[in-house]
N, C-alpha and C positions, 0 to 999 in steps of 0.2 A: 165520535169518529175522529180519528187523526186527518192531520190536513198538513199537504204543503205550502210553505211561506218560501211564496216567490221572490219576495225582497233577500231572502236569505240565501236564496237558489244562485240567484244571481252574482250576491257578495264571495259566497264559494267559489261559481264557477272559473269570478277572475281573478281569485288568486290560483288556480291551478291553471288557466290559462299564461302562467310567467310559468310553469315546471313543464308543460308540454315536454320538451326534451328529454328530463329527465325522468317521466311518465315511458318516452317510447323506448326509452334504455333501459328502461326496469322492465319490460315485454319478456314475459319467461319463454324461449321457445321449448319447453319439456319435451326437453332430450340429455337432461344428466342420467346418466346411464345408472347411478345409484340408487334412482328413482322412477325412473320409465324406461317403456323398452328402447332398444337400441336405434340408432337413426336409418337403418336399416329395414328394418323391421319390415311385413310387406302388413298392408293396411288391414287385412283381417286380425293378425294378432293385434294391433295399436288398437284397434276399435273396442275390440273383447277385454282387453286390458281395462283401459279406461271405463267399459262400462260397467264393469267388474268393479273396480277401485272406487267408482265415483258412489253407487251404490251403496257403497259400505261407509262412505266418507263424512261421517255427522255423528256428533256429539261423543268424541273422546278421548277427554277428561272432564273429570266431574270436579268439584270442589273437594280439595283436598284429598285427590286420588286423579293426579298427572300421569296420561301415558306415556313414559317416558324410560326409553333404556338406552345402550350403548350397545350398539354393533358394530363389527370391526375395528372399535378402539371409535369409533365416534358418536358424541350425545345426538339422538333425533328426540322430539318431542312432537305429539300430537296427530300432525296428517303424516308428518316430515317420517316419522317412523313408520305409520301404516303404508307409505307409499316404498320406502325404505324394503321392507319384511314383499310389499309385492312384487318388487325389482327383483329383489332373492330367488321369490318363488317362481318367477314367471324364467330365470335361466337354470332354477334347477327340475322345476317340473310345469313346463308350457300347457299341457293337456291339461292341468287346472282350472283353467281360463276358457273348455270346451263346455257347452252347452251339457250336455252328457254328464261330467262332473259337479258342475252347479247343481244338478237337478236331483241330486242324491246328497249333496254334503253333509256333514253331522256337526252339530257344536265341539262334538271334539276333536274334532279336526280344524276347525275355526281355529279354536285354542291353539291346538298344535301349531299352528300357523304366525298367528298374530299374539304368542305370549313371551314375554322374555324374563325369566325368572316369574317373580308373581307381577310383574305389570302386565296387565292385560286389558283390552278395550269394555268397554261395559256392556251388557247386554247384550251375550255371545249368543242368546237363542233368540233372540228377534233378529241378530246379521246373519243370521244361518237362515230364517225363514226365507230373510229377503232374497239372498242367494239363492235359494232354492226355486223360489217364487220366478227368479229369473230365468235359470236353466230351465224349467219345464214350459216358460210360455217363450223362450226364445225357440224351445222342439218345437214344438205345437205351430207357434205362427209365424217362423222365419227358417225353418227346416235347420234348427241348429246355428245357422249363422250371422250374427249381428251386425256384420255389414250390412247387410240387407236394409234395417233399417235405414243407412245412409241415404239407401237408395233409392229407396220409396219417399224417402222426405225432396227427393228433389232439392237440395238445397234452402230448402224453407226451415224457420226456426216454428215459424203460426201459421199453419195453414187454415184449410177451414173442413166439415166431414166427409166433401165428393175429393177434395187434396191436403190430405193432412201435412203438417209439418213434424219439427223433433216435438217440440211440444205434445201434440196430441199421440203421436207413435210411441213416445218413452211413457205414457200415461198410462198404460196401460199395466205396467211392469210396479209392483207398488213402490217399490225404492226409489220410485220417481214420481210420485201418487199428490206433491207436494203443489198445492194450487199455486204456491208464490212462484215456482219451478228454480227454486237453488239450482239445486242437481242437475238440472237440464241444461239450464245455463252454463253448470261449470263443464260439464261431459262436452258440450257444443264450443265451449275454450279450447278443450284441452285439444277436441278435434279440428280445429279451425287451425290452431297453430301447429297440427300436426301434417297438416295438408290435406288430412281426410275429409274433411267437411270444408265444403265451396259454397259459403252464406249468401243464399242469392238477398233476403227481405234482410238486408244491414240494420234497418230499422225498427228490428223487433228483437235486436238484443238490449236484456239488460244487467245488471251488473246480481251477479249469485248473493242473493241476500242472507248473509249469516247475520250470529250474533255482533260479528268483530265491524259489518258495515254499516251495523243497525246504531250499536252505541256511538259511533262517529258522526252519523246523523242526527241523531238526538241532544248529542253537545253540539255541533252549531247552529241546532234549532231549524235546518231545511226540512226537517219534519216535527210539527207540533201537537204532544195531545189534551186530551182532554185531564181535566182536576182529577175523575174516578181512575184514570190510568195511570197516574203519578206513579203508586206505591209499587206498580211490574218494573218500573225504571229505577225503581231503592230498594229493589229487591226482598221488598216488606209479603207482596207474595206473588203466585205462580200465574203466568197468563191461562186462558185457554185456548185451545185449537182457534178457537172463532177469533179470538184476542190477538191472536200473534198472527193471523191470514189478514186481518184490516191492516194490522199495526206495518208488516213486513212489506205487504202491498204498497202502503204509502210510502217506505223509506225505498222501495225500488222504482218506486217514478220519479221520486226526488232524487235519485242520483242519475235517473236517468235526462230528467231534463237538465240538470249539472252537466252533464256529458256533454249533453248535443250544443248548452250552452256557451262549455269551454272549448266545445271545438275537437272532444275527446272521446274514441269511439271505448264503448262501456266494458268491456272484457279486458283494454288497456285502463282504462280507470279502477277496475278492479283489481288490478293487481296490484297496486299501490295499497288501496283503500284495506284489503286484505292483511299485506304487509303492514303496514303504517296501526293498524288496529291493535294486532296480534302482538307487536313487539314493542310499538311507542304511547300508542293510547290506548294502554291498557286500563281494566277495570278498574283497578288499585293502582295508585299512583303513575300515574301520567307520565310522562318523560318533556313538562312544555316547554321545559328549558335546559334543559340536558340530554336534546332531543340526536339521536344517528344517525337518521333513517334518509335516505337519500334524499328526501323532500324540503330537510330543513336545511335553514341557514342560519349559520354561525350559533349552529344548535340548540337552535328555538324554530317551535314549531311554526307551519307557514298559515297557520290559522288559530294562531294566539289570538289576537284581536277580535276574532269572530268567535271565539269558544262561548257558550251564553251559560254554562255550567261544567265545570272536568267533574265533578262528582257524581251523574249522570250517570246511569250504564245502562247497558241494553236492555230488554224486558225479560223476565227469567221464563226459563221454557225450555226446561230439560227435556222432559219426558218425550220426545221425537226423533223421528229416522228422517224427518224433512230435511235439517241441517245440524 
């Protein structure tokens, strides 16, 4: 079993306890309009947006096949372009984002959508099921319209089965099927900063555990595992479902007791952790000392001294729609 190392929890937490500021500066509120809807917007399309987008939001690029193009004269890579291409679609055709539509889409129309020359995201017939999977149970048990969910969660992230929260409401949808709840977590970011969601239980968020917060955990040791799981962190071979729900579980209470221990509520922690991952501590060559990323100073990174390996990387575990 992986296990959190408190002492390490702690060493973390107070170096990011000195960026707090620059933790709440880096707070995206997602409303660049090249990317999300308009700040206008009225809260039914923002919700169908997002839960459209977040849905599809996992796993794409593979190893040596980046998705990555250039639209309107500018490079997007990875989410930055899937959200990119949904910005597009949601001012040139809004009814795509209706229940009704979802529940009919075809892979080729995926494509049609999210391909730019031959870059294209992987595994166009499992984001199509899941789309589909969505518009037909948002008919069925939200009459078409996704707000509703909001509404019935009462502001709850956890609820329990006489009052559910997002949690148990998005569970049901399989794009959200994900026990570690990524995706919930991030869908309940994106609505928290969008004013759409009023998080009453603050205490039961925690930070969307991908690959990019998993390997940062793992190099400064706030989550430790065992000898037989070594070889998923050197990439020697593939976890299993069961392997990466222990594994991801424990880096998502390790960062969340980091949080609460820096004093940092975890959806602002993750946007760092996110950033900071994705473009500084990456898998392949680090950036410890040639670091940009608003956290460091004098570019070097603010958790040199605590890194217990940069050769480390997350545990490999492609094959999913979780993240």
């Amino acid at each position: 079993m992986p296990k959190l190392v408190y002492e390490r929890i702690a060493e973390t937490a107070q170096v990011l306890k000195t960026k707090t500021t620059t933790l709440s500066r880096a707070a995206d509120t997602f409303t660049d309009p090249r990317y999300y809807p308009p700040r206008d917007a009225d809260k039914e399309t923002v919700t169908a947006y997002f839960l459209v987008m977040v849905a599809m939001d996992h796993r794409l690029s593979r190893p040596g096949r980046p998705y990555e193009a250039v639209v309107d004269g500018e490079r997007h890579h990875g989410a930055d372009l899937l959200y990119r291409l949904g910005a597009l679609k949601l001012s040139q055709d809004p009814d795509f984002f209706t229940a009704k539509r979802l529940a009919r889409i075809t892979a080729r129309e995926l494509l049609e959508w999210l391909c730019i020359d031959d870059k294209c995201p992987p595994d166009p017939e499992r984001r199509t099921i899941l789309l589909r999977d969505l518009g037909q149970k948002l008919i069925k048990l939200y009459d078409s319209n996704p707000y509703t969910i909001i509404e019935e969660s009462k502001g709850r992230l956890n609820g329990t089965p006489e009052e559910p929260g997002l949690i148990q409401l998005l569970g049901v949808f399989m794009a959200y099927n994900d026990p570690v709840w990524k995706k919930t977590m991030l869908l309940a970011k994106f609505l928290e900063r969008r004013g759409i969601l009023t998080i009453r239980d603050k205490d039961s968020k925690r930070v969307p555990v991908d690959n990019h917060v998993a390997r940062i955990a793992y190099r400064l040791g706030i989550v430790e595992v065992e000898q037989h799981l070594k070889p998923l962190l050197e990439w020697r071979r593939e976890a299993t479902p069961q392997e990466d729900t222990l594994l991801r579980t424990a880096v998502r209470e390790a960062w969340h007791l980091t949080a609460v221990k820096a004093g940092i509520d975890d959806f602002t922690l993750d946007d760092t952790l996110w950033t900071y991952g994705r473009k500084t501590c990456t898998p392949e060559k680090p950036q410890c000392t040639k670091c940009s990323h608003p956290i460091c100073t004098m570019q070097q990174c603010p958790f040199l001294q605590l890194c217990r390996n940069k050769q480390l990387k997350e545990h490999l575990f492609h094959n999913t729609w979780w993240y």
